[in-house]
C-alpha positions in Angstrom: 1.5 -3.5 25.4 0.5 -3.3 21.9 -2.4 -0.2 20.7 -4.1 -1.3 18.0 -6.1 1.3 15.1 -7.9 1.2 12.5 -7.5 3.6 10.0 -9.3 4.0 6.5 -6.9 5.3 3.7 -8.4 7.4 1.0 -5.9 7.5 -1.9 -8.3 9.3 -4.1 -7.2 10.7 -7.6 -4.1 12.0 -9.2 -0.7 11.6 -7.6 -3.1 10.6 -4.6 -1.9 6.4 -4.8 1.7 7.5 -5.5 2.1 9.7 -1.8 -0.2 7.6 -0.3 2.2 4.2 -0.7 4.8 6.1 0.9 3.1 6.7 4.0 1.8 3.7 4.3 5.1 2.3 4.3 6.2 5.4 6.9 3.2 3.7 9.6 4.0 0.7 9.0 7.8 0.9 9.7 6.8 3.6 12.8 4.2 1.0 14.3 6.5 -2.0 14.1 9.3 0.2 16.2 6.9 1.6 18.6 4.6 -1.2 19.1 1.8 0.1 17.8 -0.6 -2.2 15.2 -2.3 -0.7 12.3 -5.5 -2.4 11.0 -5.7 -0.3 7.1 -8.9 -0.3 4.9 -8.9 1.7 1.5 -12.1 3.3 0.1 -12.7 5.3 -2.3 -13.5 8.9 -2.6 -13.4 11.6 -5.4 -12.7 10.9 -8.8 -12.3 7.3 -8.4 -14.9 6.9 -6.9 -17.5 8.6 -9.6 -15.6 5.8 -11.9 -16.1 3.3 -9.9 -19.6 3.6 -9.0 -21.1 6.6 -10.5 -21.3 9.1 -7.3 -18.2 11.0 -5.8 -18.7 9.5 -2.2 -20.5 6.1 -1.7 -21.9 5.2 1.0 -19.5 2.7 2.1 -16.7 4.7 2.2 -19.0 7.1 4.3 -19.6 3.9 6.8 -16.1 2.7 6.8 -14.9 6.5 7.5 -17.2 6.2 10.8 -15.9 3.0 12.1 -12.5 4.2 12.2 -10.2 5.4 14.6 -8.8 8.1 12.0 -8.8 8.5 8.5 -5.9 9.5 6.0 -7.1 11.1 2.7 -4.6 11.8 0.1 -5.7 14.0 -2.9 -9.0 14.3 -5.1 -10.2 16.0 -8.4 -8.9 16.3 -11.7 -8.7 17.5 -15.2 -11.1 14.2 -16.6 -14.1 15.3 -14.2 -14.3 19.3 -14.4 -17.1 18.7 -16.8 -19.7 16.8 -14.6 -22.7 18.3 -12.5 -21.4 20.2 -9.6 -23.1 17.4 -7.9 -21.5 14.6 -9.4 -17.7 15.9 -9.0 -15.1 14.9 -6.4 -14.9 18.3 -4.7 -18.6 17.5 -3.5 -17.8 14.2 -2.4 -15.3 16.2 -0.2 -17.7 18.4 1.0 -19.9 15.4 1.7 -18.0 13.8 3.5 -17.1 16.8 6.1 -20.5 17.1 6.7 -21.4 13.1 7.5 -18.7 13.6 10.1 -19.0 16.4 11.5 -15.7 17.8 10.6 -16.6 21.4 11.8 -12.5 22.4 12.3 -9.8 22.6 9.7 -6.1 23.0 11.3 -3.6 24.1 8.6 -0.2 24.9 10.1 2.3 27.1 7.5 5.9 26.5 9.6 9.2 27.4 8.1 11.8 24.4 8.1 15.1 26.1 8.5 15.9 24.2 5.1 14.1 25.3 3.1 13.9 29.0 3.6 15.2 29.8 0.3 12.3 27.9 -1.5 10.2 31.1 -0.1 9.4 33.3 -3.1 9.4 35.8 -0.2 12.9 37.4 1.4 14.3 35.7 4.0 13.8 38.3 6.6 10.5 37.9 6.2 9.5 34.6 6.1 12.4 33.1 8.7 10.9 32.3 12.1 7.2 32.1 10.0 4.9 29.9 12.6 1.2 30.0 11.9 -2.0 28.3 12.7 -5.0 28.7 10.6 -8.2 27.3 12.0 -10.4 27.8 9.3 -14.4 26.6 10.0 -15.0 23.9 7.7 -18.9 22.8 7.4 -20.9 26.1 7.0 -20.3 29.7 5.3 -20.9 30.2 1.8 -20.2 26.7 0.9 -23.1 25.2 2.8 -25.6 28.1 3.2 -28.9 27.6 1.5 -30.3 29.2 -0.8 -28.2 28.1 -3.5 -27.8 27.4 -7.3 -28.6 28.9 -10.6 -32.0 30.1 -11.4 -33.8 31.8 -13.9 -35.3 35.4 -13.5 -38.6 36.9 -14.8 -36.5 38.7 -17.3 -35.2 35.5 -18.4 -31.6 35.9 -17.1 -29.6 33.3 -15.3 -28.7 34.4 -11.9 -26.1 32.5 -9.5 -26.9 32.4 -5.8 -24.9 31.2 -2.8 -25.4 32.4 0.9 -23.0 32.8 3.3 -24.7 32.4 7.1 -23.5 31.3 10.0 -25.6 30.6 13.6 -24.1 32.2 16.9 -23.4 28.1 18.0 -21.6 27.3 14.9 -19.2 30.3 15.8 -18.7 29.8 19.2 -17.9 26.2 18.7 -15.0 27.0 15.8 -13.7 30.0 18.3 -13.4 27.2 21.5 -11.2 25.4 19.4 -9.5 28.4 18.3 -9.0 29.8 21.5 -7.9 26.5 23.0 -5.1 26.1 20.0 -3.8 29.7 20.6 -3.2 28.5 24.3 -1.1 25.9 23.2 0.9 28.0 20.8 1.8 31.7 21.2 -1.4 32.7 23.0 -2.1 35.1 19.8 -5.2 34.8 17.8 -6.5 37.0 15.2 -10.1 36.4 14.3 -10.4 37.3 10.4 -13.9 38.6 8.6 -15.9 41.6 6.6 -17.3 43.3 9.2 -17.4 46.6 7.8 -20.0 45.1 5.0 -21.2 41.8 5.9 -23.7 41.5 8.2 -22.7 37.9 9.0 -19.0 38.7 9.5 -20.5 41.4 12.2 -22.3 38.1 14.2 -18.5 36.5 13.8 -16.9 39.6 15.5 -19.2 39.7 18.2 -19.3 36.1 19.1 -15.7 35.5 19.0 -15.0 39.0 20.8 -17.8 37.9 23.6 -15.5 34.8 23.8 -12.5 36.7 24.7 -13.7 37.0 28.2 -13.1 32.8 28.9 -9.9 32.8 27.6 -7.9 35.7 29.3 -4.9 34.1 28.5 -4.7 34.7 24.6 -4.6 38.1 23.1 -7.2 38.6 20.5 -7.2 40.9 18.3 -9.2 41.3 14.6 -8.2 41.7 10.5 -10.7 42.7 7.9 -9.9 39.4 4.9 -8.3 41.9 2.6 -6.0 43.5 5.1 -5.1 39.8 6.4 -4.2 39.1 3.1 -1.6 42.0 2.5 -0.3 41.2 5.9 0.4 37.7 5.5 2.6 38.5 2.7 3.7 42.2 4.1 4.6 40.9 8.2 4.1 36.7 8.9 5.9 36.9 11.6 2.9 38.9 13.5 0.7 36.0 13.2 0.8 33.4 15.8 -3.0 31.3 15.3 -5.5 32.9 13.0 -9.5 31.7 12.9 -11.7 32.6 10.2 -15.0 31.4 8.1 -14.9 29.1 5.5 -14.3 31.0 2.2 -11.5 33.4 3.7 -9.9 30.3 5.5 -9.9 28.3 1.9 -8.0 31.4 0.8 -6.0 32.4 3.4 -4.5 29.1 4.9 -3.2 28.5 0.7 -1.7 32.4 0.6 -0.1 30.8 4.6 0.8 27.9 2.8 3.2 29.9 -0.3 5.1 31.3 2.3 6.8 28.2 3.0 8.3 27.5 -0.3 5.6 24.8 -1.2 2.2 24.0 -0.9 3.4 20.3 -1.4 5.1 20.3 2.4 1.6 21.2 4.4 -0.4 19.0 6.0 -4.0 19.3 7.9 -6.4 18.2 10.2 -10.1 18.2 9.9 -12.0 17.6 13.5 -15.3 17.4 15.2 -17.0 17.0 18.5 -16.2 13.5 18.5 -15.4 10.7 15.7 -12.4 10.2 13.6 -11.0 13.6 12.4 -9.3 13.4 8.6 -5.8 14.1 8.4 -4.7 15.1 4.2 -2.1 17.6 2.3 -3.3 21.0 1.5 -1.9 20.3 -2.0 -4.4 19.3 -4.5 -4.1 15.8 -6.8 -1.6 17.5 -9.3 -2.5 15.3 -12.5 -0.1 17.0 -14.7 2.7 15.0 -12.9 0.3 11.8 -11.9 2.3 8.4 -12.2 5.6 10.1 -12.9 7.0 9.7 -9.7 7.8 13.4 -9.9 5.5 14.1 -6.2 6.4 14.8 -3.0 5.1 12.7 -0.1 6.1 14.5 2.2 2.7 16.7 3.2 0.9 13.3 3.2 3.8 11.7 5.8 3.4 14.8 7.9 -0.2 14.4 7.8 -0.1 11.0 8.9 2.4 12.8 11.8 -0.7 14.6 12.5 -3.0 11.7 12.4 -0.6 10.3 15.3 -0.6 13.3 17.9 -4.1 14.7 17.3 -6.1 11.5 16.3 -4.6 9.0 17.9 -2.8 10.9 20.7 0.9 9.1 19.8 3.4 12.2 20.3 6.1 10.1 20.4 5.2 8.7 16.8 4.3 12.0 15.7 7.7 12.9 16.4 9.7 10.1 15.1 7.8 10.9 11.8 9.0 14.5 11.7 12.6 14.1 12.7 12.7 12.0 10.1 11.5 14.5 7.7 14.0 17.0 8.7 16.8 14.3 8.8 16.2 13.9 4.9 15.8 17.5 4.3 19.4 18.2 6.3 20.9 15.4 4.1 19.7 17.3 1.0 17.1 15.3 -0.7 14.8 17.1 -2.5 11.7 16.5 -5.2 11.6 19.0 -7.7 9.1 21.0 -6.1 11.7 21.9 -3.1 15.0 21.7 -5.3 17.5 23.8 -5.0 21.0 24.1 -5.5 23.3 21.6 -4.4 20.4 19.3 -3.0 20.2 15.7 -4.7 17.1 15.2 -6.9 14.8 12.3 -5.9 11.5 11.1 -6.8 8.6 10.3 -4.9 9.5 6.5 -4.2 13.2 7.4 -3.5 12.1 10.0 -1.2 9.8 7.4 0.7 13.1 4.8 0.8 15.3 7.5 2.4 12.8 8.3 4.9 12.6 4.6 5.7 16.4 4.4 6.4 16.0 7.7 8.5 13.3 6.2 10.3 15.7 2.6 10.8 
């Protein structure tokens, strides 16, 4: 019997259209072989968007991103828009857009494919066997706390504010999902904060320590950010799933993501409660090679392999997509982001073809 989703694609800005096509040629070709029917609907978001109609997230992308059964985001920003009112550029329509769903929970794996160890800037003995997890909370922290902005003193000087604040609920609700996603992995999580000077990190430690107690299965233990940091490049291999606030997660899960060689293999999942989650690369829109066809698509695939067994709950799909990724990578194919010697050179539409054949 045929499964039918809808799914709105956000190709956004950059090299965002070029990995985007791929994928959707990757669903399509997955869907006709496991009977499952895609209904696609493209919006836009980011830097197209503030083209297009002045604001970095309209409101119909917002409403079509709601009446979906998952949503697949490719890549926003860009040189042309760094300019603009932090209020008018596509980063914020990012931000926006987590918080009209709900997206409390970011989920940004850093795995080691056997091939492509070597790409590692890192030794091989440290990085080979490298597994991680890093749920990083996504809609509060220093990037949503109020007050915030640039104001003028009584002496006349400009001072910038942000406020990082978090509420016992929005902790606990980040550290259920992190809990329940060490139980399915290692049963190791490591809850990462500032404890020793921040006031807020000391309300994370406690709430996520008083969690412990439900989850007797997982091992918690604690980092300070700047130790986690020297650790992640000192020991990987200690780290099964790691949870932390906004800011340090936004730092930490890219540092995670170098150790694999490439930020342009990674892909992630945003959740919530309920609704469609968003499924993107952790790369960024890259528009120094935009319209080249010098990207790799093959975060974007994997996200869409993510989209499958976490928002649509097809396993089997999810894992025909990533055989098929390692298929290519055994064969040799590379983009010049993953090259190395003796692999074959290919460009971002050749890679998608020679998925497609590994895929047939």
């Amino acid at each position: 019997m045929t499964q039918s989703f809808r799914i709105t694609l956000l190709p956004g800005d950059g090299i965002g259209p070029e990995i985007m096509a791929v994928t959707l040629d990757v669903l399509k070709q997955v869907g006709s072989k496991l009977d499952l029917e895609f209904t696609f609907q493209e919006a836009l978001i980011g830097g197209a968007a503030i083209d297009a109609t002045g604001g970095p997230l309209p409101e119909e992308t917002l409403t079509a991103c709601r009446e979906s059964d998952a949503i697949l985001l490719a890549a926003i920003g860009g040189y042309k828009w760094d300019t603009l009112p932090r209020e008018l550029r596509p980063e914020t329509g990012l931000l926006g857009m987590r918080a009209g769903l709900g997206l409390f929970a970011n989920l940004r794996p850093a795995t080691i494919l056997p091939q492509l160890i070597d790409a590692s800037s890192l030794k091989r003995e440290v990085v080979e066997g490298v597994d991680i997890m890093v749920v990083r909370e996504l809609t509060g922290g220093i990037y949503f706390g109020k007050p915030k902005g640039v104001f003028t003193t009584e002496t006349g000087e400009q001072r910038g504010v942000n406020t990082m604040a978090y509420t016992d609920s929005e902790i606990d609700r980040i550290g259920r999902v992190a809990f329940e996603t060490a139980q399915k992995r290692g049963g190791k999580l490591c809850s990462v904060d500032k404890a020793n000077v921040l006031e807020v990190s000391q309300l994370w430690r406690d709430r996520i320590t008083a969690m412990s107690a439900d989850y007797s299965d997982v091992e918690l233990s604690h980092l300070y950010v700047d130790n986690a940091a020297m650790q992640l490049v000192r020991w990987p291999k200690q780290f099964d799933t790691i949870v932390t606030g906004n800011l340090f997660g936004d730092i930490l899960s890219d540092a995670a993501a170098m150790l694999t060689g490439s930020i342009g293999m990674l892909p992630s999942a945003s959740l919530g409660a309920d609704g469609p989650g968003v499924f993107e690369p952790v790369h960024g829109s890259a528009p120094d090679i935009a319209g080249q066809d010098k990207a790799n698509p093959l975060a974007q695939v994997l996200s869409a392999a993510m989209m499958l067994r976490y928002g649509l709950n097809q396993p089997q799909a999810a894992d025909l997509i990533e055989t098929s990724v390692l298929s290519v990578l055994d064969q040799g194919y590379r983009t010049g982001d993953i090259m190395a010697e003796g692999a074959t050179l290919v460009g971002c539409q050749a890679m998608g073809e020679v998925l497609l054949k590994a895929l047939a």
